[in-house]
Backbone as CSV, one residue per row, in Angstrom:
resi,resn,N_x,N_y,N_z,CA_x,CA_y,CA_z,C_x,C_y,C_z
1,UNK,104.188,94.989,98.003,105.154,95.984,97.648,105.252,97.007,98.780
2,UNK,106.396,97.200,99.456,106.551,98.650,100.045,106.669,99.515,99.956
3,UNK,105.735,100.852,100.449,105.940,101.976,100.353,106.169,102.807,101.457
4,UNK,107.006,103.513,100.972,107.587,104.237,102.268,106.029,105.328,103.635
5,UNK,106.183,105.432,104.310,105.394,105.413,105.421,104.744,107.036,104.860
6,UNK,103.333,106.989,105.054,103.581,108.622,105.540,103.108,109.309,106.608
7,UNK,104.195,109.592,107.295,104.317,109.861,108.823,103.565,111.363,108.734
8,UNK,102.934,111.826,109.558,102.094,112.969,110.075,102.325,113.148,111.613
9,UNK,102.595,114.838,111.940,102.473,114.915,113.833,100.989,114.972,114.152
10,UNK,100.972,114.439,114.891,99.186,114.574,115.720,98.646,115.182,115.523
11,UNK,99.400,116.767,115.567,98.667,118.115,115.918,98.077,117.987,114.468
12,UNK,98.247,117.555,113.666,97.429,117.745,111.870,95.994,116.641,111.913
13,UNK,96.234,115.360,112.705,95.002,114.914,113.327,93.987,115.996,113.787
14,UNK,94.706,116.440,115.063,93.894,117.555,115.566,93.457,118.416,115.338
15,UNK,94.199,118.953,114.296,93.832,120.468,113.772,92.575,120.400,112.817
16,UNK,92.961,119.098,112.176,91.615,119.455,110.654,91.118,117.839,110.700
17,UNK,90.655,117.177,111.716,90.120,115.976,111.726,89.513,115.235,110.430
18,UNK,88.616,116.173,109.996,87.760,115.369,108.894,88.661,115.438,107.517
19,UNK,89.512,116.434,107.186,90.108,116.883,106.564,91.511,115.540,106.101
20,UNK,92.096,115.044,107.249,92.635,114.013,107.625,92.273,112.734,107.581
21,UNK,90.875,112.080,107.756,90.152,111.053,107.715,89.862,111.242,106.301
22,UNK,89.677,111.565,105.559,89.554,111.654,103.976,90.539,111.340,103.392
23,UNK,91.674,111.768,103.789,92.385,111.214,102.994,93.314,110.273,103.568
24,UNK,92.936,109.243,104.404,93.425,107.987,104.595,93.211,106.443,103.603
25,UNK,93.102,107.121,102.880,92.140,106.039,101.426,93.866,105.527,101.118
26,UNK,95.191,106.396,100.874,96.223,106.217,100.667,97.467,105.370,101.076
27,UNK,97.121,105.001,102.578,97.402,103.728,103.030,97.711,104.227,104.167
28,UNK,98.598,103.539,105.260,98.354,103.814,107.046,99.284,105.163,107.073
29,UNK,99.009,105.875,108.457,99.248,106.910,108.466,100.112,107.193,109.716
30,UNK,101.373,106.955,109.864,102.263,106.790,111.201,101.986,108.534,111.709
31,UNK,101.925,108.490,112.954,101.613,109.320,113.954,102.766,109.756,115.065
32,UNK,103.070,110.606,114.723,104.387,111.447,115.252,103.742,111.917,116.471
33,UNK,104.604,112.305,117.790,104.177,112.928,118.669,105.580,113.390,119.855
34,UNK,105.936,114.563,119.341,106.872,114.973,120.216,108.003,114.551,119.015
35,UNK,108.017,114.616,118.173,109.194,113.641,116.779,109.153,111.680,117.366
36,UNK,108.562,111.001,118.262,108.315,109.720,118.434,107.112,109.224,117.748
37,UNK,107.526,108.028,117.025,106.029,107.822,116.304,105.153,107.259,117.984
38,UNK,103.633,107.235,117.925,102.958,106.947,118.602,102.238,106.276,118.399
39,UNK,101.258,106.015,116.834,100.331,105.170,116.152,99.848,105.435,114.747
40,UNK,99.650,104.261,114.381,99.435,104.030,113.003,97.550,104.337,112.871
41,UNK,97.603,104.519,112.064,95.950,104.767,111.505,95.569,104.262,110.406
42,UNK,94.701,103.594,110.062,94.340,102.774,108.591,92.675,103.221,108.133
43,UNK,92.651,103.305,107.371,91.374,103.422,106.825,90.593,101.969,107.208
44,UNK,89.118,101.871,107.723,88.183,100.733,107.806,88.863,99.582,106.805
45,UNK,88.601,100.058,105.489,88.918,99.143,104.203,89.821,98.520,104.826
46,UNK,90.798,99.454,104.875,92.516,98.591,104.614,92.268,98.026,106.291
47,UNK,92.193,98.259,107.253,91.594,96.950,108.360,91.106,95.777,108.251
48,UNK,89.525,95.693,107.640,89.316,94.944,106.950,90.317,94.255,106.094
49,UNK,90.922,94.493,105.353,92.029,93.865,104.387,93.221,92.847,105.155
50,UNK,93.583,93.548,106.065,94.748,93.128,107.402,93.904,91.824,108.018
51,UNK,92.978,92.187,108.518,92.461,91.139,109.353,92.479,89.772,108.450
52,UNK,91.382,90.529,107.314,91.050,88.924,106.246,92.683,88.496,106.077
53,UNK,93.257,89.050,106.093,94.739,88.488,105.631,95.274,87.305,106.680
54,UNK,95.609,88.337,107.714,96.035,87.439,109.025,94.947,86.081,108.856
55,UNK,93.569,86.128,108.824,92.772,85.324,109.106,92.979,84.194,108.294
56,UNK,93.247,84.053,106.950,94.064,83.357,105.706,95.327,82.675,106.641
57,UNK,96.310,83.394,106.812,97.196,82.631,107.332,97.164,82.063,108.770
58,UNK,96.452,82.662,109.229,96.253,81.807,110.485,95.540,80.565,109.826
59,UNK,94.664,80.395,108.944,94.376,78.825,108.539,95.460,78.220,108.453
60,UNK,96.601,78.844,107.470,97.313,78.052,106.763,97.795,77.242,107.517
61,UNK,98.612,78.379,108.383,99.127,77.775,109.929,98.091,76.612,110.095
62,UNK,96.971,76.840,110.950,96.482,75.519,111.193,96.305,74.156,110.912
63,UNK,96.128,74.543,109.270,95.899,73.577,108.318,97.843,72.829,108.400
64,UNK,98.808,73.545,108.294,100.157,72.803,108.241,100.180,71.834,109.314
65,UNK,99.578,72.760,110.993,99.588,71.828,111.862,99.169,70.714,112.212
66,UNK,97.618,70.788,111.826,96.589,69.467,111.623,98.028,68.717,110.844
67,UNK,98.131,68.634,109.343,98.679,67.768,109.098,99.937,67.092,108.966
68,UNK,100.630,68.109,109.905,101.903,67.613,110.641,101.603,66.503,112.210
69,UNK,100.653,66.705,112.235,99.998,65.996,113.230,99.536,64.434,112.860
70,UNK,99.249,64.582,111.359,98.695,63.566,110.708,97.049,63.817,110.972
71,UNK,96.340,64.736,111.064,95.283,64.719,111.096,94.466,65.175,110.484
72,UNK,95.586,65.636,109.250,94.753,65.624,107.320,95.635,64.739,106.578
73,UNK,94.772,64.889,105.344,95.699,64.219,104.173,96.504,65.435,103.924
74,UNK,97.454,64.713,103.553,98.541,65.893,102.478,98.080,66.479,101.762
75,UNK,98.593,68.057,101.295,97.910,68.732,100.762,98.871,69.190,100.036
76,UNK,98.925,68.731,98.519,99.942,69.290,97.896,100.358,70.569,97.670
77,UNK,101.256,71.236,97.193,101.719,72.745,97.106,100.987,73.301,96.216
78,UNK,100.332,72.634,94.997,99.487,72.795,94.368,98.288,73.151,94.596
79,UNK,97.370,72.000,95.497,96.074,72.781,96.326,96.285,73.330,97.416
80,UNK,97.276,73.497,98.025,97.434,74.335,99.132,97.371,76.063,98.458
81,UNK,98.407,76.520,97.201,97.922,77.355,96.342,96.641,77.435,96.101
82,UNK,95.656,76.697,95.417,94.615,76.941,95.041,93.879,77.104,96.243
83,UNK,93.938,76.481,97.011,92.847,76.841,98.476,93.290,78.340,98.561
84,UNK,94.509,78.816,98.747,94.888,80.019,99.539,94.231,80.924,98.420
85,UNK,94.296,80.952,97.485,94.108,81.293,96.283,92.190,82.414,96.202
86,UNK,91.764,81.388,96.792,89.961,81.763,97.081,89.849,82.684,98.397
């Protein structure tokens, strides 16, 4: 589901650091600088979360390729769900 961004200028990084790192529990935090965004910020967790994600589909990917290759069995849409699933 998307939610709209919540953008912050730097200087609120800067100003109250710890103050700021607390409350990144809420989801990424786009980084204004000069009115240009500059960078996103995520809490550890939600990193963690991104990576394991990508890391999931980068199997999938693999796994389609192997067996477009012929170098699995077919994997129905069914256990391909249930694998992704775990």
């Amino acid at each position: 589901m998307y939610h709209a961004p919540r953008i912050e200028p730097i200087s609120n990084l800067v100003r109250d650091t710890s103050s700021f790192i607390e409350n990144l529990n809420g989801g990424p935090v786009h980084l204004t600088q000069r009115g240009h965004e500059t960078a996103v910020i995520l809490s550890s967790l939600e990193w963690r979360k991104l990576v394991e994600y990508i890391e999931n589909l980068e199997a999938v990917v693999a796994m389609y390729k192997a067996e477009q290759k012929g170098e699995m069995d077919h994997m129905s849409p069914e256990k391909l769900d249930a694998w992704a699933a775990e």
